[in-house]
C-alpha positions in Angstrom: 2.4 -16.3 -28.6 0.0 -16.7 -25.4 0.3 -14.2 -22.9 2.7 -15.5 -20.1 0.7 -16.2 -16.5 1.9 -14.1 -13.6 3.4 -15.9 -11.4 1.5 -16.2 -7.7 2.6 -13.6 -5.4 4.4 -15.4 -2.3 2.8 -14.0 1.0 5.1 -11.9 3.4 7.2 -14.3 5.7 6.8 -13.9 9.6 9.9 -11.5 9.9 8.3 -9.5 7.1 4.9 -9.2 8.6 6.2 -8.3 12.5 8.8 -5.9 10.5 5.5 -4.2 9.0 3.8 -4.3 12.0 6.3 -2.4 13.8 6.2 0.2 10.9 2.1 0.5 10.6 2.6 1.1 15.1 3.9 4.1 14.3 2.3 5.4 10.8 -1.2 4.8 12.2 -1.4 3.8 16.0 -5.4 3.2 17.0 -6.9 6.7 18.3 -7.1 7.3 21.7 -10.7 7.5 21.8 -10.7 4.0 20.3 -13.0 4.8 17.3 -10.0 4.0 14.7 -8.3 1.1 15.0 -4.7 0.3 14.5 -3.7 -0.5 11.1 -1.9 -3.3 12.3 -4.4 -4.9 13.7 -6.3 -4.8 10.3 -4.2 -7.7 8.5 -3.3 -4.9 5.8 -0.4 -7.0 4.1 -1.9 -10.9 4.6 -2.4 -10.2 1.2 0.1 -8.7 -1.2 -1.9 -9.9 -4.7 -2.9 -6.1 -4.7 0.3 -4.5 -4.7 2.3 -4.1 -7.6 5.3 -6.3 -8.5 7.5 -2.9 -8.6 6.1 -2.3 -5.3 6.7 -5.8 -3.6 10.2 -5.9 -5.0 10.9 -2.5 -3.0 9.1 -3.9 -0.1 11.0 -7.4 -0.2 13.9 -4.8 -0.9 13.4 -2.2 1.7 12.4 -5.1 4.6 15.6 -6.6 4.1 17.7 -3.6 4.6 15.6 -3.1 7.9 16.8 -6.3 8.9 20.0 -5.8 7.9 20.4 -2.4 9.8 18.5 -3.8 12.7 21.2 -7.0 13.0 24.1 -4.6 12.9 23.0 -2.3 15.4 22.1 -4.4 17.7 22.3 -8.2 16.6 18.3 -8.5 16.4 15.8 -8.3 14.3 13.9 -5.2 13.1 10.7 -5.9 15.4 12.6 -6.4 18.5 14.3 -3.1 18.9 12.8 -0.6 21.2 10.6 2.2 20.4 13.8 4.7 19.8 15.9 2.8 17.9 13.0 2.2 16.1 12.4 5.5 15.2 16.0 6.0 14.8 16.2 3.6 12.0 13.0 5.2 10.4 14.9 9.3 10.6 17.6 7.6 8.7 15.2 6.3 6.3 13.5 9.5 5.7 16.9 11.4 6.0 18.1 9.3 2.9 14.6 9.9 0.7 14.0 6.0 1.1 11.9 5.3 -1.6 11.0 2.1 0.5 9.3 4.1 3.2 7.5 6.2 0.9 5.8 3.2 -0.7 5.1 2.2 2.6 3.0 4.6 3.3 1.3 5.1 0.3 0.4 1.4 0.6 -0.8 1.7 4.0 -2.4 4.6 4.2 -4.6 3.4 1.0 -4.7 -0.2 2.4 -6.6 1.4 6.1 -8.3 4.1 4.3 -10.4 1.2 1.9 -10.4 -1.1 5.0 -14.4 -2.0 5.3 -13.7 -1.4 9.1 -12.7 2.0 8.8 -14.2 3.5 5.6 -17.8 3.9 7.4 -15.8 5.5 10.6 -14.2 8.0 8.2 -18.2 8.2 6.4 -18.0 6.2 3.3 -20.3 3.0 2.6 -18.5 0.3 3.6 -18.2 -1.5 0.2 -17.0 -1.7 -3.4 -17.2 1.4 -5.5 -19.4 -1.2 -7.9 -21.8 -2.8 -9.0 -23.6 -0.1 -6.9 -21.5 2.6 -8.5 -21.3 6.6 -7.8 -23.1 8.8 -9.9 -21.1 10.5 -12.7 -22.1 14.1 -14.0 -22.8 14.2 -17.5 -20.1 16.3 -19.6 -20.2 18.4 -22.4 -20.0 15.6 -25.6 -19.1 18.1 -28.0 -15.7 17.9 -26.9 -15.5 14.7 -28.8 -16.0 16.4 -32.2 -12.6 16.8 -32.9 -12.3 13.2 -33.0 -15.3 12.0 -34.9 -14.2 14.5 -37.5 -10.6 12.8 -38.1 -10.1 10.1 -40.4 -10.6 6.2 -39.5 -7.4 4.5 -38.3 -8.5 1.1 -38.6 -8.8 -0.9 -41.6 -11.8 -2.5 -42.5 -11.9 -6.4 -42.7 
């Protein structure tokens, strides 16, 4: 049987996006001194083809309940609440061990921190780990002994 396609990853609607914006103001704001930049204003989630389709389903997941929580508090949306019910919202989040916020910020935080804006502000070359590649210190081969000793597993065609 051929291996099934995955299916194209659908992009983060506008009430998504603003809703992730709103989150990324406070995770990382830009630095006073202006060297680091908001990671909102990095486009860190145009793209979601990266992130996993565990992970989107808790973001599509976790966004909605914002919404939801944002509507019955105040009959808006998430991104047009003020800065402390904002944070209110977020306290009962963390208070609950949301497993939505914590994928949040593993996501962004990694998403800013590979960012080719910020990665030569934070002193890394500001490109792919390859074709370039890092240099690898050579390890002790012996180690694989043990294996080359044990029997083939394969059978021969």
């Amino acid at each position: 049987m051929p291996a099934k396609a995955p299916s194209p990853v659908t992009p983060f609607n506008a009430q998504q996006l603003a809703a992730l914006d709103v989150l990324m103001d406070r995770l990382i704001p830009a630095s006073p001194d202006g060297r680091m930049p908001a990671a909102r204003t990095l486009g860190l989630f145009l793209d979601p083809a990266p992130m996993r389709a565990q992970d989107r389903d808790l973001f599509e997941q976790g966004l909605a309940d914002l919404q939801a929580r944002a509507l019955h508090l105040k009959g808006c949306s998430f991104a047009a609440l003020d800065g402390d019910q904002v944070q209110g919202l977020i306290d009962a989040l963390r208070a609950e061990g949301s497993a939505f916020l914590r994928g949040f910020m593993l996501q962004t935080v990694g998403r800013y921190m590979a960012h080719p804006l910020v990665m030569p502000r934070i002193g890394l070359e500001a490109r792919p780990m390859w074709p370039k590649g890092n240099p690898v210190a050579e390890g002790d081969w012996s180690l694989l002994q043990v294996v080359r000793q044990r029997d083939k597993i394969y059978r021969r065609l």
